[in-house]
C-alpha positions as CSV (number, residue, x, y, z in Angstrom):
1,X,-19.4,0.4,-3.8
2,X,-15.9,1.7,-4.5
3,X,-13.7,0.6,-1.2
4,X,-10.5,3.3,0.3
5,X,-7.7,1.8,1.6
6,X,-5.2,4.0,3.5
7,X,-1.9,3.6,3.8
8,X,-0.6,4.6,7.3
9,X,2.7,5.3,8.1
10,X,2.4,5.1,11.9
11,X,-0.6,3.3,14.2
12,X,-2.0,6.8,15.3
13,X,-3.0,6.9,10.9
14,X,-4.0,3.9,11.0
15,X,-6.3,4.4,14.0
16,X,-7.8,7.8,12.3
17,X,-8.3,5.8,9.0
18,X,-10.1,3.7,11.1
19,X,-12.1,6.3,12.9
20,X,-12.8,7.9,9.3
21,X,-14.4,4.7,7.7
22,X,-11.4,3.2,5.9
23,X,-12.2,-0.5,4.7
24,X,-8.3,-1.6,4.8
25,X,-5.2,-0.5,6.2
26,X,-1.8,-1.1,4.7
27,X,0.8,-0.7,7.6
28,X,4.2,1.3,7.1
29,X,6.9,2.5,7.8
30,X,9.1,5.3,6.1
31,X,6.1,6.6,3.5
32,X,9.1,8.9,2.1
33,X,11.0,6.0,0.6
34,X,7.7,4.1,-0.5
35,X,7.1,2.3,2.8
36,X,9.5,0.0,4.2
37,X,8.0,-2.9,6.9
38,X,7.1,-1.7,10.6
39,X,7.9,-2.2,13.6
40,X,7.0,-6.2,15.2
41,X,5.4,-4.3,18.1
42,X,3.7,-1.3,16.1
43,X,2.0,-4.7,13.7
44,X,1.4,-6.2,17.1
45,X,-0.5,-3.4,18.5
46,X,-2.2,-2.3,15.5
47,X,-3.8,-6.2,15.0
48,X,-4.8,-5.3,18.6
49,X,-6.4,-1.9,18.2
50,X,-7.8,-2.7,14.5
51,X,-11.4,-3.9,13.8
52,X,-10.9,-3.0,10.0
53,X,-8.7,-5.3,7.8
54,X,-4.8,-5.1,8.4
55,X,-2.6,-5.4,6.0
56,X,1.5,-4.7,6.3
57,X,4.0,-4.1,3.8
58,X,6.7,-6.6,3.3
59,X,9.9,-4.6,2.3
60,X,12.9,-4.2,3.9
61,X,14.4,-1.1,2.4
62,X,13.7,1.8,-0.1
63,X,15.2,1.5,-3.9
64,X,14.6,-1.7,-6.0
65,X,12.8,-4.2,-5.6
66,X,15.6,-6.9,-6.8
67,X,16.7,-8.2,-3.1
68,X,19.1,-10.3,-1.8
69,X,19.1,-13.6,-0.1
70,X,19.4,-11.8,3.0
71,X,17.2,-9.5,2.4
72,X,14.6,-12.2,1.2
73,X,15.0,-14.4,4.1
74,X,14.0,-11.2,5.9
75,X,11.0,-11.0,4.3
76,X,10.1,-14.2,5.0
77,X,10.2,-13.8,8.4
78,X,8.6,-10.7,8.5
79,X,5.5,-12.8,6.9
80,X,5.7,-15.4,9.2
81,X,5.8,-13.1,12.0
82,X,2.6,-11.8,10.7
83,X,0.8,-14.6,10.1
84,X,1.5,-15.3,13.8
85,X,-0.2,-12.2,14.7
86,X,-3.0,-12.3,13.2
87,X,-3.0,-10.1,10.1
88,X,-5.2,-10.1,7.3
89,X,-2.9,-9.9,4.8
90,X,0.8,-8.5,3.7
91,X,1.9,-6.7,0.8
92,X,5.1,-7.2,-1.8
93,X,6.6,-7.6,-4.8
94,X,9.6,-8.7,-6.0
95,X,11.4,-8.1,-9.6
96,X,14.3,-9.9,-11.8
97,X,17.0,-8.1,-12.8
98,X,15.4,-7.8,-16.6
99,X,12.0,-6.4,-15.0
100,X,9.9,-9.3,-14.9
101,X,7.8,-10.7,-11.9
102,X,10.2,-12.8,-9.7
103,X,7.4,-16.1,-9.8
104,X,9.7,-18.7,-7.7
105,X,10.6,-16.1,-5.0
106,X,6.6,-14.5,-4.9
107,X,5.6,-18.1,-4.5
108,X,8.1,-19.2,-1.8
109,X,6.7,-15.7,0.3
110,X,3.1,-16.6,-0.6
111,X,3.6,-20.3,1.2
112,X,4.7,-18.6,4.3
113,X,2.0,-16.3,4.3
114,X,-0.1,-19.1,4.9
115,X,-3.8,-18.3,4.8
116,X,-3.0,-14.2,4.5
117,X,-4.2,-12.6,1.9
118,X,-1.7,-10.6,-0.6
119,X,-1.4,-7.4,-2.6
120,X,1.8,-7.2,-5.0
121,X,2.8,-3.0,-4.6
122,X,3.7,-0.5,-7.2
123,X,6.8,-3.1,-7.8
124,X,4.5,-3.7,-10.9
125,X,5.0,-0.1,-11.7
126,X,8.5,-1.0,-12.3
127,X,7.9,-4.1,-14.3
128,X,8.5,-4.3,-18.0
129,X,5.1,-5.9,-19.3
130,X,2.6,-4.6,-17.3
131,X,-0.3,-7.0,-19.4
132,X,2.2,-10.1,-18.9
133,X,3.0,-9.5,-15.3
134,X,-0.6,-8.9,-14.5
135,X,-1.5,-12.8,-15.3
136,X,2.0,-13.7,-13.8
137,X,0.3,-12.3,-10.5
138,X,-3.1,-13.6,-11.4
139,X,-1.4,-17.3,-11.7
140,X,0.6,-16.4,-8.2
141,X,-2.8,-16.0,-6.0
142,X,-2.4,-12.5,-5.5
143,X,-6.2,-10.4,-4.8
144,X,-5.1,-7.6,-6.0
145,X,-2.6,-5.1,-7.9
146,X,-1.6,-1.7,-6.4
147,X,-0.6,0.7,-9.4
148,X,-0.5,4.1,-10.5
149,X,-0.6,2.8,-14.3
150,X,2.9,2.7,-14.6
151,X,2.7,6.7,-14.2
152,X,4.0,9.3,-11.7
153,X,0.2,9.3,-10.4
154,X,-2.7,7.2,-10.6
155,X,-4.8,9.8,-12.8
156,X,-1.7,10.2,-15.5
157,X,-1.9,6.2,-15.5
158,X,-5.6,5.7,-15.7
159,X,-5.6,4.8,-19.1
160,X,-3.8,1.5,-18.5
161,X,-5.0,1.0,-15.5
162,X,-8.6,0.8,-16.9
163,X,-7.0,-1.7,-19.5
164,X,-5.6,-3.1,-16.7
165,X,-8.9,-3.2,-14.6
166,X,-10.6,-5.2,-18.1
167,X,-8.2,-7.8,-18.7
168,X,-8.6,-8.9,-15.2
169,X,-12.0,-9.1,-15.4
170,X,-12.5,-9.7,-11.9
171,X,-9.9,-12.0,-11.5
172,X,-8.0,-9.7,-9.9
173,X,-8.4,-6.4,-8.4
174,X,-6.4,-3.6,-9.4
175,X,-6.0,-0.8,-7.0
176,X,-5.5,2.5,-8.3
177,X,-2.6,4.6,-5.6
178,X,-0.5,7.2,-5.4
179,X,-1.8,10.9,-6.0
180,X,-5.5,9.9,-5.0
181,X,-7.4,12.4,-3.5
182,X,-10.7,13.6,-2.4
183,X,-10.3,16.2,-5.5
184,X,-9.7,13.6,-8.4
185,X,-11.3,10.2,-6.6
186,X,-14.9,10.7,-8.3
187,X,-12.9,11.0,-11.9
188,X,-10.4,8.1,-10.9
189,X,-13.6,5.8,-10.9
190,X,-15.5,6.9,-13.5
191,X,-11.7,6.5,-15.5
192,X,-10.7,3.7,-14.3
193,X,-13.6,1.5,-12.9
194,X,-11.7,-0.3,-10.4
195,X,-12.9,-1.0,-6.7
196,X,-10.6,-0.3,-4.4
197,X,-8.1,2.7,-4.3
198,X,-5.3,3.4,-2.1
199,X,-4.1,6.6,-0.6
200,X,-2.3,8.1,2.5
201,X,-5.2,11.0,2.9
202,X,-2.3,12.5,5.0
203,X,-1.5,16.6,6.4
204,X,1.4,17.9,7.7
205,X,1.5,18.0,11.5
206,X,3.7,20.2,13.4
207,X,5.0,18.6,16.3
208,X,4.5,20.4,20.0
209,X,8.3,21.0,21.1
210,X,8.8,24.2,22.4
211,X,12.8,24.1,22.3
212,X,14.0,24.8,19.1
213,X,17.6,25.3,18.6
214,X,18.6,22.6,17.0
215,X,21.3,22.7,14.4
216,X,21.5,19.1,13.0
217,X,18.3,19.9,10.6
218,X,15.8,22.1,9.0
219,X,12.4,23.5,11.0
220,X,10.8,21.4,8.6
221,X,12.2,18.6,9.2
222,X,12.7,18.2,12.6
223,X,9.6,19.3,13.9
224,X,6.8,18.8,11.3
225,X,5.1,14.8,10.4
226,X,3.2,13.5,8.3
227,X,-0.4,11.6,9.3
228,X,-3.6,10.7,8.1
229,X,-6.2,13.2,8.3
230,X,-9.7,12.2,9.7
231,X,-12.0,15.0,7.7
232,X,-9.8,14.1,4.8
233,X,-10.6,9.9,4.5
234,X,-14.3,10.8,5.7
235,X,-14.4,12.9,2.4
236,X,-12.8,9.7,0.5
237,X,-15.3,7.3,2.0
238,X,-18.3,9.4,1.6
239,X,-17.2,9.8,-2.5
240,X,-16.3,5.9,-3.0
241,X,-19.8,4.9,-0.6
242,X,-22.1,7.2,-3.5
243,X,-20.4,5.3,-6.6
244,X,-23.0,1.8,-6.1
């Protein structure tokens, strides 16, 4: 049975994806810049509030994922942090300058993750040699690979993500994400024959301030949000649960 994984951008999405049947949540931040690690107290109360597996992304800013020492030493508390709470797993990547998986850094972020499991992000999407950095992360102890196959979306990319999905050969899993929706998530597994996939099953919400008049920023901006929608991952579950 294929498995949905939602990524949430706040802990009201990530309680819905629960609500809807979700097997994993990947924790964010910032979903407009790729996700960008939460807040200690949003992780903290969403280990709290979760019965379904928690998962946080490890990333402290949008753009590359070539970081500097500060920003790695970051991470690695972020990880830590984590681990202390209770999480189930966190989620990163990190590049060389020439595109190729950063192995001493990935390991030094896997020892402080401890007994956590790990998912290495759409970095690989980014990465030079897909086919070589896929056993660079196999040798690393990663469980799986989020990817859209190297593509703007994951059913563009299917094509090497199903090469993808049979060079690992279960070594691995490789997680199909971004553009995954109830409308394509039938064809994405019969494409691709991976697992897991990854979406934000998200709708626009508009917010319930009356006052308006604000001049700093469009309508749209100031008063609309993005969040998980509950009929929307039901659909997703109910199409990965009939693929046995």
């Amino acid at each position: 049975m294929a498995k949905i994984e939602i990524c949430a951008g706040s802990l009201d999405s990530a309680l819905i994806a629960q609500q809807g049947g979700a097997y994993r949540v990947e924790l964010c931040d910032n979903l407009k810049e790729g996700g960008t690690t939460p807040s200690y107290a949003q992780i903290a109360m969403a280990r709290k509030l979760l019965d379904i597996k928690l998962y946080v992304i490890i990333r402290p800013r949008g753009g590359d994922f070539l970081y500097s020492d500060l920003e790695f030493e970051i991470m690695r508390q972020d990880i830590m942090c984590c681990r202390d709470i209770g999480c189930d797993g966190v989620v990163f990547g990190l590049l060389t300058s020439d595109g190729q998986i950063d192995q001493e850094r990935c390991l030094q972020l896997k020892e402080a993750a401890g007994d956590m499991g790990l998912t290495f992000h759409r970095a690989f999407d980014r990465c030079k040699n897909p086919l070589a950095a896929l056993e660079d992360i196999i040798d690393l102890g990663f469980e799986r690979i989020l990817t859209s196959g190297l593509e703007e979306d994951a059913l563009t990319g299917a094509p090497l993500i199903s090469n993808l999905v049979k060079q690992a050969n279960g070594r691995i899993s490789i997680m199909p994400g971004a553009g995954v929706r109830a409308s394509n998530l039938a064809e994405l597994i019969q494409l691709t024959g991976a697992q897991e996939y990854h979406t934000t099953a998200k709708v626009i919400m508009e917010g319930k301030m009356l006052f308006r008049d604000v001049k700093t920023g469009s309508e749209k901006d100031e008063f609309f949000y993005e969040q998980t929608d509950l009929k929307t991952v039901k659909a997703l579950v109910s199409i990965a649960r009939s693929f046995n």
